[in-house]
KEPA-286155 format. One line per field, with one value per residue (C-alpha): x negated, y, z negated. Coordinates in pm, 1 decimal, always signed. Example, Ala and Ser with C-alpha at 12.3 -4.5 7.8 and 13.67 -1.06 7.14 Angstrom:
BEGIN
X: [-1230.0, -1367.0];
Y: [-450.0, -106.0];
Z: [-780.0, -714.0];
//
This chain:
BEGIN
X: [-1433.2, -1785.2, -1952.1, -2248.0, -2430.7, -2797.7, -2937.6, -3164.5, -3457.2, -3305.6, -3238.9, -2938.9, -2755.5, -2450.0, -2223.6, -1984.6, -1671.5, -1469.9, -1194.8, -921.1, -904.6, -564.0, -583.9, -672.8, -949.2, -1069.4, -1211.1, -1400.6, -1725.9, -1759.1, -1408.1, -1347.4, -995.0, -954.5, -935.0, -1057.0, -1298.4, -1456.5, -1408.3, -1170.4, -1130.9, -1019.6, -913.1, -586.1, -557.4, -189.9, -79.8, -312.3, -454.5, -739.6, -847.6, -1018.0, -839.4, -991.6, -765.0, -811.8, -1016.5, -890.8, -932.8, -809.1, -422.7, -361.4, -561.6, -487.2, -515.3, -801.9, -551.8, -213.9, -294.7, -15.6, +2.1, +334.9, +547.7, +955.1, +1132.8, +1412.4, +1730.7, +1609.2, +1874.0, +2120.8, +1958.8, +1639.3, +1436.1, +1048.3, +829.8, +777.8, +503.7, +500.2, +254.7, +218.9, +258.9, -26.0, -290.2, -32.6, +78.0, +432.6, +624.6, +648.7, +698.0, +597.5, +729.3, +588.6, +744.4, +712.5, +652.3, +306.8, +141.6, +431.3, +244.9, -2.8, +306.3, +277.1, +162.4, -166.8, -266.3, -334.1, -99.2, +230.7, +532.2, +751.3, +1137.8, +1256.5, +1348.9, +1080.1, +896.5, +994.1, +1012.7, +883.4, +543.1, +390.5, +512.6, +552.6, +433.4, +588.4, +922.5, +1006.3, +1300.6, +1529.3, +1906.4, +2092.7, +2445.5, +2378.8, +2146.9, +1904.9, +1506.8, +1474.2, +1198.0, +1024.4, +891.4, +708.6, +858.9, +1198.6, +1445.8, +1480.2, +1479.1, +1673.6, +1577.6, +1714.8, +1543.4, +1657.2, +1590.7, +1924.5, +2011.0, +1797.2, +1568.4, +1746.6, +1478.8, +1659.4, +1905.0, +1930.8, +1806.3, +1642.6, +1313.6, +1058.8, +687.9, +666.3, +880.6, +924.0, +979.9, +1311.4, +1533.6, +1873.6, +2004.0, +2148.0, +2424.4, +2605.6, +2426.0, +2328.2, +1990.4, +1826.7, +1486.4, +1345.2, +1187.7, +1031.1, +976.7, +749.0, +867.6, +1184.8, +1052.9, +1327.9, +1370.4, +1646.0, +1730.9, +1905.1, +2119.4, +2277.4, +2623.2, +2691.6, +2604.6, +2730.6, +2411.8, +2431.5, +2092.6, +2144.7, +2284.9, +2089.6, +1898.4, +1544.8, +1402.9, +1258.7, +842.7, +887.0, +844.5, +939.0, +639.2, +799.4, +1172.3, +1303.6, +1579.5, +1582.1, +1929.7, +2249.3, +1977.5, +1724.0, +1407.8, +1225.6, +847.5, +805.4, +502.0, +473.2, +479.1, +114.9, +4.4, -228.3, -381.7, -679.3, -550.5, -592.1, -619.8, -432.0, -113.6, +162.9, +403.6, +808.4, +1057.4, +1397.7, +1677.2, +1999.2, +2293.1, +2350.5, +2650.3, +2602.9, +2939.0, +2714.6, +2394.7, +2296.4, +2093.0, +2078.0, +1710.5, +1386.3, +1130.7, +764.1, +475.3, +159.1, -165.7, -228.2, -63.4, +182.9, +187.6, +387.1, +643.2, +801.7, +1034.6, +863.0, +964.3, +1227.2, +991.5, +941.4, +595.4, +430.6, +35.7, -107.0, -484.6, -605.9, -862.2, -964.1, -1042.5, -1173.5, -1201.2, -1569.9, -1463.9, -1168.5, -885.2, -639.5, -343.1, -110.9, +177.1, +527.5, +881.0, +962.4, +1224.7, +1378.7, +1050.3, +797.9, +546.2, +258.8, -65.8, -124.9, -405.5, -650.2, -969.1, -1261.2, -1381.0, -1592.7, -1551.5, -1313.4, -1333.8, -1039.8, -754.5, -386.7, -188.6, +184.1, +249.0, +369.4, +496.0, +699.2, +626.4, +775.8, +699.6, +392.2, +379.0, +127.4, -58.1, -371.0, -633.8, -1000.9, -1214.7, -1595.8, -1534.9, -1861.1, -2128.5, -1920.7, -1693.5, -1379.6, -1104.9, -771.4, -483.9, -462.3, -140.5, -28.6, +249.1, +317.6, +140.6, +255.7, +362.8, +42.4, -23.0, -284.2, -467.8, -588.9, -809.4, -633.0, -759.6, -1096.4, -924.8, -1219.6, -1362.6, -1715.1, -1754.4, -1693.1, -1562.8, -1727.7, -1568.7, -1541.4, -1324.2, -944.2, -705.5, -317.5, -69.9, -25.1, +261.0, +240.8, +486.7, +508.7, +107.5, +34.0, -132.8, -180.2, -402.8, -419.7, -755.5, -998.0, -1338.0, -1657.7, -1377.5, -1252.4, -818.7, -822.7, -580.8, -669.0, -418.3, -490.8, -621.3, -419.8, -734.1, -779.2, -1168.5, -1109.7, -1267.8, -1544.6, -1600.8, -1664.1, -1443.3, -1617.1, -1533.6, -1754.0, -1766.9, -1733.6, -2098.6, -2212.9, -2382.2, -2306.3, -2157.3, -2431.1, -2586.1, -2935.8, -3016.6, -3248.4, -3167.9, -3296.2, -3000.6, -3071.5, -2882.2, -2559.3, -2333.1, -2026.2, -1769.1, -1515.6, -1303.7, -1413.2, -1624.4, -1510.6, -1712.0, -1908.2, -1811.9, -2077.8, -2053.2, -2292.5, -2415.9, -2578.5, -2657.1, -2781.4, -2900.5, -2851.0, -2950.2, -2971.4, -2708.8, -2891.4, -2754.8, -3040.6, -2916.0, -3022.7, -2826.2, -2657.4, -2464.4, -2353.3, -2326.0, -1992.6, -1774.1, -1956.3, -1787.8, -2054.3, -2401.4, -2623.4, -2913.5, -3189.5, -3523.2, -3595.8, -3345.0, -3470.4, -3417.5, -3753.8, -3483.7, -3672.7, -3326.9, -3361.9, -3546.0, -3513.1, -3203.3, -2948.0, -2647.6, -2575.8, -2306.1, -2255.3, -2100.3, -1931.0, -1934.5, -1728.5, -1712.4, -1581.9, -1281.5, -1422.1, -1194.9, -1407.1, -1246.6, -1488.1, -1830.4, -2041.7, -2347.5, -2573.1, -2830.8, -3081.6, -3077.7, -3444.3, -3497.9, -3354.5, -3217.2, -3551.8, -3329.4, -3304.3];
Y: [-908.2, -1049.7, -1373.0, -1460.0, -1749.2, -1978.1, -2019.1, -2330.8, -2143.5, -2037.6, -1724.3, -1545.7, -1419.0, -1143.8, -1136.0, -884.0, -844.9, -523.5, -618.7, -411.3, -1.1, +94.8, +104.8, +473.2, +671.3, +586.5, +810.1, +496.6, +528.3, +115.8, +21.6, -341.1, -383.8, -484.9, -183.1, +92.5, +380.4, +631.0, +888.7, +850.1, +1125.1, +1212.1, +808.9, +667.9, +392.9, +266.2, +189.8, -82.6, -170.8, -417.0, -129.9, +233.8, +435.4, +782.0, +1108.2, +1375.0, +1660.2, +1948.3, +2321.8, +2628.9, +2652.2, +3028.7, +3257.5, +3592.9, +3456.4, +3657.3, +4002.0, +3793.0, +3612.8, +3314.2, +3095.3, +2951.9, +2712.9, +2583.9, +2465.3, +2599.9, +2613.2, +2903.9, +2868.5, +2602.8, +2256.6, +2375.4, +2385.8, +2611.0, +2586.9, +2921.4, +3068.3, +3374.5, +3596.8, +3978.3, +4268.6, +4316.3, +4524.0, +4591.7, +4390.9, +4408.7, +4060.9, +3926.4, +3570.7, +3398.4, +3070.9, +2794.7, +2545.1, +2225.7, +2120.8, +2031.6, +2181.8, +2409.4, +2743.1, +2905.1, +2876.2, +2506.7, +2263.9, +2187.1, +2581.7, +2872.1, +3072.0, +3180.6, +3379.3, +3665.6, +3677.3, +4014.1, +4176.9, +3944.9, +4194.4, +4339.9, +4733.6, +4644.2, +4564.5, +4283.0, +3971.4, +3665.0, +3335.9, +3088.2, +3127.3, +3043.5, +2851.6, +2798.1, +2723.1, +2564.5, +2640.9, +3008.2, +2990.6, +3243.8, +3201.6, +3347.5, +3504.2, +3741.1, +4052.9, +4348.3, +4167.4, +4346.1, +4178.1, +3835.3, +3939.4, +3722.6, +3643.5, +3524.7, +3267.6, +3367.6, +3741.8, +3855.1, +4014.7, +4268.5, +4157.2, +4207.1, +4314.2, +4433.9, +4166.9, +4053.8, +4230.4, +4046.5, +4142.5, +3900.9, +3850.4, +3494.0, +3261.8, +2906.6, +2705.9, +2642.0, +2314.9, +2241.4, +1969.3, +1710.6, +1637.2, +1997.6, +2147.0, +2474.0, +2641.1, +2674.4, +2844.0, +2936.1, +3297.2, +3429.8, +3838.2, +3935.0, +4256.9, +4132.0, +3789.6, +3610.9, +3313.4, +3138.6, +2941.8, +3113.3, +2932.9, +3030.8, +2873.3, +2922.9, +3309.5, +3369.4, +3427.9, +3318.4, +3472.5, +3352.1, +3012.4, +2837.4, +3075.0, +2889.6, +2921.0, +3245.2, +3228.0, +3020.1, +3003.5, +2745.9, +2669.9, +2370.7, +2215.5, +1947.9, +1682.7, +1414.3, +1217.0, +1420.0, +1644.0, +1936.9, +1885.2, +2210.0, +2228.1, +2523.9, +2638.5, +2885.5, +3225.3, +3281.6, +3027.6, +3077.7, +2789.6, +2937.4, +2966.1, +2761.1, +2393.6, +2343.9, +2482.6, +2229.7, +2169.3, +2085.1, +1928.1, +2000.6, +1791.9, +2021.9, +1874.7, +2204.9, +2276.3, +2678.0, +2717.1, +2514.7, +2694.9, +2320.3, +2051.6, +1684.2, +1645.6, +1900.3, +1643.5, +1749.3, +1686.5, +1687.5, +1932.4, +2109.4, +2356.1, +2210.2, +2283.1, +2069.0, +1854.7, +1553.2, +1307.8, +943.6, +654.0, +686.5, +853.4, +1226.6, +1243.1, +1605.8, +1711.9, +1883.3, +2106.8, +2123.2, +2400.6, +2714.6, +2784.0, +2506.8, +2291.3, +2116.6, +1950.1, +2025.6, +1749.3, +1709.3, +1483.6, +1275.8, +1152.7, +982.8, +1026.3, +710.1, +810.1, +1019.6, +1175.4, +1004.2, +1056.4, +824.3, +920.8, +762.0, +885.5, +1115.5, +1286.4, +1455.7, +1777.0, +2063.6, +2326.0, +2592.0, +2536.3, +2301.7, +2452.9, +2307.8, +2565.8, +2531.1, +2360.5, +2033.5, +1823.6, +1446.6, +1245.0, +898.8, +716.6, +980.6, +1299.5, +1529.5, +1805.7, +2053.9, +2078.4, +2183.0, +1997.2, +1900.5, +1536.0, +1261.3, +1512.4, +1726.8, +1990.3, +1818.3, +2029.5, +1996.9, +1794.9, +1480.1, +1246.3, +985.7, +762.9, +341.0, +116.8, -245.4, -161.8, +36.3, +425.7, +507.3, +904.8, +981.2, +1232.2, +1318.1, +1560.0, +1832.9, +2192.4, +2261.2, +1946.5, +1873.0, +2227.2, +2183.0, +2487.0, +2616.7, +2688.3, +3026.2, +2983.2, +2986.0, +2711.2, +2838.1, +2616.8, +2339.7, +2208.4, +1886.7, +1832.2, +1480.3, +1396.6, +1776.3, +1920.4, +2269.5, +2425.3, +2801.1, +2898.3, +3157.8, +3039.4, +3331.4, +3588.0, +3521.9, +3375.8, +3041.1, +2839.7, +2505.1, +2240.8, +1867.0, +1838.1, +1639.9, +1530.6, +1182.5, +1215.3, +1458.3, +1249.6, +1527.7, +1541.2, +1236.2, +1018.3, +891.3, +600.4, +617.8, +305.5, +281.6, +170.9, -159.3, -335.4, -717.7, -742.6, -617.2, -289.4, -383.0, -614.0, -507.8, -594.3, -570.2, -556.7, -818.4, -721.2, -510.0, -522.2, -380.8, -453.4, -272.6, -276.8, -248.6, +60.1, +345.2, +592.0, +875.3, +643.3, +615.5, +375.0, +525.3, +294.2, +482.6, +419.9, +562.7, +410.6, +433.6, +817.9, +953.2, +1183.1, +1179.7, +954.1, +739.2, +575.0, +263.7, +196.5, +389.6, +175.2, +395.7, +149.0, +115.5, -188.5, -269.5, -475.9, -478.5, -377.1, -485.7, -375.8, -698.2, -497.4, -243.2, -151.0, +8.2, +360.4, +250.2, +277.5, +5.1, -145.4, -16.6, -240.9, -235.3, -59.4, -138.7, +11.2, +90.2, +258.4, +293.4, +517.5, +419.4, +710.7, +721.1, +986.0, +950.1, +756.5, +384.4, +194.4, +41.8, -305.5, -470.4, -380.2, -680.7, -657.9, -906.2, -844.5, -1026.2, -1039.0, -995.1, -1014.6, -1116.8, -933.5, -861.1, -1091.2, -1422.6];
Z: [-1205.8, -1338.6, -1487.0, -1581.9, -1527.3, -1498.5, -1175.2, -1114.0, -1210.2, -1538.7, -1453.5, -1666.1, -1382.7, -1395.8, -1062.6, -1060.0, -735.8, -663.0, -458.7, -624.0, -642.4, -758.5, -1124.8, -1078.7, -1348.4, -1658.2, -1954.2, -2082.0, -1895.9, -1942.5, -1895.0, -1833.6, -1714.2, -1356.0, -1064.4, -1294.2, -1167.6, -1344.7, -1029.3, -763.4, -511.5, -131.9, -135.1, -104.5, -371.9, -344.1, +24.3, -28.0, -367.4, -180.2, +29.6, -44.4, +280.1, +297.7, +328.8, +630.4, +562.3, +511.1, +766.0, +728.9, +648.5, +646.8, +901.1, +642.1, +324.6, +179.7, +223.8, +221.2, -112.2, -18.8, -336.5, -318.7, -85.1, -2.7, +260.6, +343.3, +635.5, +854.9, +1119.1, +1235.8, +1139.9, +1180.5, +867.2, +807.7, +583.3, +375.5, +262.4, -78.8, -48.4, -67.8, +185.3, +335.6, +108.8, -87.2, -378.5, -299.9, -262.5, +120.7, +306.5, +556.3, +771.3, +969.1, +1226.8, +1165.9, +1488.0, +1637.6, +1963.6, +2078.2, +1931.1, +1683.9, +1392.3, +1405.8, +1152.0, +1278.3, +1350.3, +1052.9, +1166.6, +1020.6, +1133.7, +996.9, +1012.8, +1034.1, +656.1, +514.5, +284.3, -36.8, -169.7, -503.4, -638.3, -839.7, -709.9, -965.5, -837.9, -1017.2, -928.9, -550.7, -480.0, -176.8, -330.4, -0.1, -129.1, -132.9, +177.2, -17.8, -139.6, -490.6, -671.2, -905.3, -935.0, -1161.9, -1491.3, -1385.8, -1126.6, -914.7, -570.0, -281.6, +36.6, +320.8, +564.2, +894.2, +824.2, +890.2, +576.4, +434.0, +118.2, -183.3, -401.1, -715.8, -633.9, -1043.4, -1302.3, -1550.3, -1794.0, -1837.4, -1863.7, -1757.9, -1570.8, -1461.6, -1163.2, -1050.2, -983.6, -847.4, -1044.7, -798.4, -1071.1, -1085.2, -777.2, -980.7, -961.0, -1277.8, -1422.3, -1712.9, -1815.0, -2173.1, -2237.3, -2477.3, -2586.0, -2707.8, -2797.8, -2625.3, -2391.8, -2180.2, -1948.3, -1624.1, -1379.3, -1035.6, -980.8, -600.3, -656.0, -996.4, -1220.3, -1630.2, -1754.0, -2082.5, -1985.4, -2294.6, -2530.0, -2651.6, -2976.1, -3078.8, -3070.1, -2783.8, -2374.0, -2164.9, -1908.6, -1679.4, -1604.0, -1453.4, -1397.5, -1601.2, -1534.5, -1684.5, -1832.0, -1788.2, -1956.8, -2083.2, -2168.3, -2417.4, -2594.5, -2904.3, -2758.1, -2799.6, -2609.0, -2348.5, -2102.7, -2311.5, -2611.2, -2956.6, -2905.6, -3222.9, -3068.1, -3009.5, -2730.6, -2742.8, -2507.5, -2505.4, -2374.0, -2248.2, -2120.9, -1884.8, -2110.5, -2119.5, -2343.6, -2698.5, -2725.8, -2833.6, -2745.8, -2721.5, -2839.7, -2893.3, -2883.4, -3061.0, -2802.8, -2934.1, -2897.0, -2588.1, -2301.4, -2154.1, -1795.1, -1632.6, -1704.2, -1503.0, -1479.3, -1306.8, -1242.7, -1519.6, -1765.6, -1930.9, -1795.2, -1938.6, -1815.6, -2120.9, -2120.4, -2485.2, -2460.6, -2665.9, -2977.1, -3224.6, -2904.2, -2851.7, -2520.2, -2298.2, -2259.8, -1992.5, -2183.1, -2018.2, -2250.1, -2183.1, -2464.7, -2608.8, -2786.6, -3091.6, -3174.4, -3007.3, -2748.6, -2577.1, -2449.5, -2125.0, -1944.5, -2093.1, -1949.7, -2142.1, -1979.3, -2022.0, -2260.8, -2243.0, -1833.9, -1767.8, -1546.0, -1499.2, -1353.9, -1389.4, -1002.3, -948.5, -692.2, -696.6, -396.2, -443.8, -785.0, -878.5, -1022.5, -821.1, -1011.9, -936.1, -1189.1, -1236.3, -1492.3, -1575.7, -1563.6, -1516.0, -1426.7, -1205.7, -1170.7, -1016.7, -844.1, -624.4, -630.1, -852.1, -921.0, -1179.7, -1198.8, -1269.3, -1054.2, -1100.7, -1498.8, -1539.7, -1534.8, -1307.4, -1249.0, -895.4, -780.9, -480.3, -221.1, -319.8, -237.0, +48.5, +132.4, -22.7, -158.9, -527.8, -648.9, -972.0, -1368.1, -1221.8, -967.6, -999.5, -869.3, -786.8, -614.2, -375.6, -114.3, +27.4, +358.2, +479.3, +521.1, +534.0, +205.3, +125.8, -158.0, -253.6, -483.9, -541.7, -478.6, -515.0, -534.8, -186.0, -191.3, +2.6, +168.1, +358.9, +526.1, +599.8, +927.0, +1165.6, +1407.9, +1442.3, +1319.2, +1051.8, +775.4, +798.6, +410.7, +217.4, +20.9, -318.2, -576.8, -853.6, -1047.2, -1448.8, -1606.7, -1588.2, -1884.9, -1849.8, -2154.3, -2352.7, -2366.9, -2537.3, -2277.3, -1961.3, -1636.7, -1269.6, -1001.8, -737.4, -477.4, -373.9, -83.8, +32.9, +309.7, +508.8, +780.2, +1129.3, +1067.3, +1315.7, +1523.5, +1369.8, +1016.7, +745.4, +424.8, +170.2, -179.8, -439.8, -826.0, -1142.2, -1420.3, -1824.1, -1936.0, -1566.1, -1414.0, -1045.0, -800.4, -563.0, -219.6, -178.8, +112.4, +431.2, +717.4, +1029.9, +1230.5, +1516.2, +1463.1, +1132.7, +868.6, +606.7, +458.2, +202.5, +33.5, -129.6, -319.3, -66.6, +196.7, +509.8, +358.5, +170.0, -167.8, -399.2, -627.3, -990.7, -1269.2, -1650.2, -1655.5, -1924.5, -1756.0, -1425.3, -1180.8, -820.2, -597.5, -287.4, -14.6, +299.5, +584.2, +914.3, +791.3, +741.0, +478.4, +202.4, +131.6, -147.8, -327.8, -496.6, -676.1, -882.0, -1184.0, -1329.2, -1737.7, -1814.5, -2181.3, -2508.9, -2860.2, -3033.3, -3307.4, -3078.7];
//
């Protein structure tokens, strides 16, 4: 990625190529292994490691969602082969539980894919108040969506509308549930649900209609947060009882390995996890991937904790990222899409409050951590703010968040020119090797492919201390392939001097694919030793 070498006037020179992008972000702010970013976001890193391709931006996905409050998505059979995608939210200004469908079609009417509007079937809203959002699941052998609500029942619902909603349809107290699977080896629903009153926790399955609430009872002081599928088994994420996403950072997380055998209240392993809340839990590309926050009390700095089972009792961190303190959010959504394990989040992270959907999974043998997609385009939301749930369908991503009080939902946009926000890489820090030694940088420049219309390539650096980024140079130029930037670039940006470390970021808008970045420095001076 760099050398360093004399020119013919003696010059120590350091040249340093970017021509690869998919080994994802880095905590290290001066990591040196090949590919690695300190920020990616809004860029596509894996259809093409050589190539930064920018995402769509995103519009509005839900015309009602300030009153509505949708926060959770399935798809499900709504009649003959045609499947909808389905939307929970609540009844109107009341909080009572209600849903919502969309076609997904394009330009036949305002319910389609590329619109913000949604339909109602008939019997689509419930009786009963309080809806829980965790728990929405369509199980195909019953033909039925299932639910939560007010702590006291699982309510049923039926896509087409034609039987009425079944709102006290099982009985069941709890204060918190999970999300629910359908393991493809025994086609049974399963979920997971902790009450505090009576300090208990299970597991709950649905076998074609017949309901087992206590199908494996979890250890007492416990509550499962995330399940899912891992081969013969279910994997169950459980925290102690008094966990809270804000609660102590010492608290540690379990996994537990069930064989779905509801007649042993056994299991085949309970696995010890390590520090944090864990969230969400995974199975990718073979492995038991769980996303932990650490957070709370006798935290200093916020973590978000990637870490893998190995075996017996032992677990791997993989990815790890430092954040702010007692501001990181990882609500308990997730989403598989191929070989990566999608996630939302909300974290401080390199001088900036970072929010949407991210993913992780193996990338030629390596892990690699994406910032995905920003919830609303280039308005960062703020440590106040609140992030819910997301629902990617096909290339269509939708994000549901509180931002300055107000519920939000927003969809990709399908336009062909919706790269309307901007897609960033920001670089890991630059040193040449050696810290103590200044530099001046020389020169930069950066290619791409044929550079669309209305597309903008955008170079900017900052130097040692500084958290300010300067542009030193801006290329909006139709059919462009490159641009590059020698002492003072026609924005009148002189290129820094004196600097011990540097890093860049690369900008896009308007959909140009960024394709390499080079730069060159000047070593100016010597140890005060040599």
């Amino acid at each position: 990625m760099g050398t360093i070498f004399k020119n013919e006037n003696g010059s120590i020179i350091a040249e340093t190529s970017l021509t690869r992008f998919d080994g994802g972000m880095s905590n290290d702010p001066r990591d040196t292994a090949e590919a690695k970013a300190r920020v990616v976001t809004n860029f596509d890193l894996l259809t093409n490691p050589k190539k930064l391709i920018p995402y769509r931006s995103s519009e509005d996905g839900y015309s009602s969602a300030s009153t509505l409050l949708p926060q959770n998505w399935t798809l499900a059979l709504r009649t003959g082969t045609t499947y909808s995608l389905y939307a929970l939210r609540r009844q109107s200004a009341l909080n009572r539980v209600a849903i919502s469908f969309k076609n997904l079609t394009v330009n036949a009417d305002i319910t389609d894919l590329d619109d913000n509007g949604w339909g109602d079937t008939a019997n689509n809203e419930g009786g009963q108040a309080t809806p829980n959002y965790d728990l929405f699941t369509y199980y195909q052998r019953t033909g039925y969506i299932y639910g939560g609500h007010t702590g006291t029942h699982i309510w049923r619902y039926d896509p087409d509308g034609g039987d009425v909603f079944a709102n006290t349809h099982l009985a069941l107290t709890y204060t918190e549930l999970t999300n629910g699977i359908v393991h493809s080896k025994d086609d049974i629903l399963y979920f997971g649900y902790y009450d505090s009153a009576a300090e208990t926790a299970a597991i709950v399955r649905n076998n074609n209609g017949t309901w087992n609430t206590s199908a494996l009872a979890l250890p007492k002081g416990w509550k499962p947060t995330s399940i899912c599928e891992y081969g013969d088994f279910i994997a169950i994420a459980i925290v102690p009882s008094s966990s809270e996403l804000t609660g102590p950072a010492t608290d540690n997380a379990r996994v537990i390995l069930w064989d779905r055998d509801s007649s042993l209240n056994t299991v085949y392993a309970n696995i010890p996890w390590g520090a944090g809340y864990l969230s969400v839990l995974e199975e990718v590309d073979g492995e038991l991937v769980g996303i932990s926050v650490r957070r709370g009390v006798g935290s200093f700095t916020d973590k978000m904790i990637a870490r893998i089972w190995l075996g017996e009792n032992k677990t791997k961190i993989i990815k790890e990222l430092s954040g702010g303190r007692n501001t990181t959010i990882i609500p308990k959504a997730k989403q598989k899409i191929g070989n990566r394990l999608h996630f939302m989040m909300l974290i401080e992270f390199n001088d900036a409050v970072r929010d949407g959907v991210w993913s992780i999974g193996r990338n030629d043998g390596e892990w690699s951590l994406a910032h995905e997609r920003t919830c609303n385009n280039d308005t960062a939301l703020t440590t106040g703010d609140t992030i819910y749930r997301f629902f990617y369908f096909g290339d269509y991503l939708f994000q549901a968040f509180l931002t300055g009080g107000t519920h939000t939902v927003t969809k990709t946009d399908d336009s062909t020119t919706a790269y309307s926000h901007n897609s960033v890489l920001e670089t890991v820090r630059f040193n040449a090797g050696d810290s103590s030694r200044k530099k001046d940088l020389v020169g930069i420049s950066i290619t791409y492919e044929e550079q669309p219309t209305a597309g903008q390539v955008t170079v900017a650096y900052r130097i040692d201390q500084n958290t300010s980024w300067t542009t030193i140079s801006t290329d909006t130029t139709d059919n462009s392939l490159s641009d590059s930037a020698v002492n003072i670039e026609s924005s009148g940006a002189a290129l820094p001097k004196d600097h011990k470390e540097i890093q860049f970021r690369l900008i896009s808008t308007g959909g140009t694919e960024i394709t390499g970045f080079f730069f060159k420095e000047r070593i100016t001076d010597k140890r005060p030793y040599e």
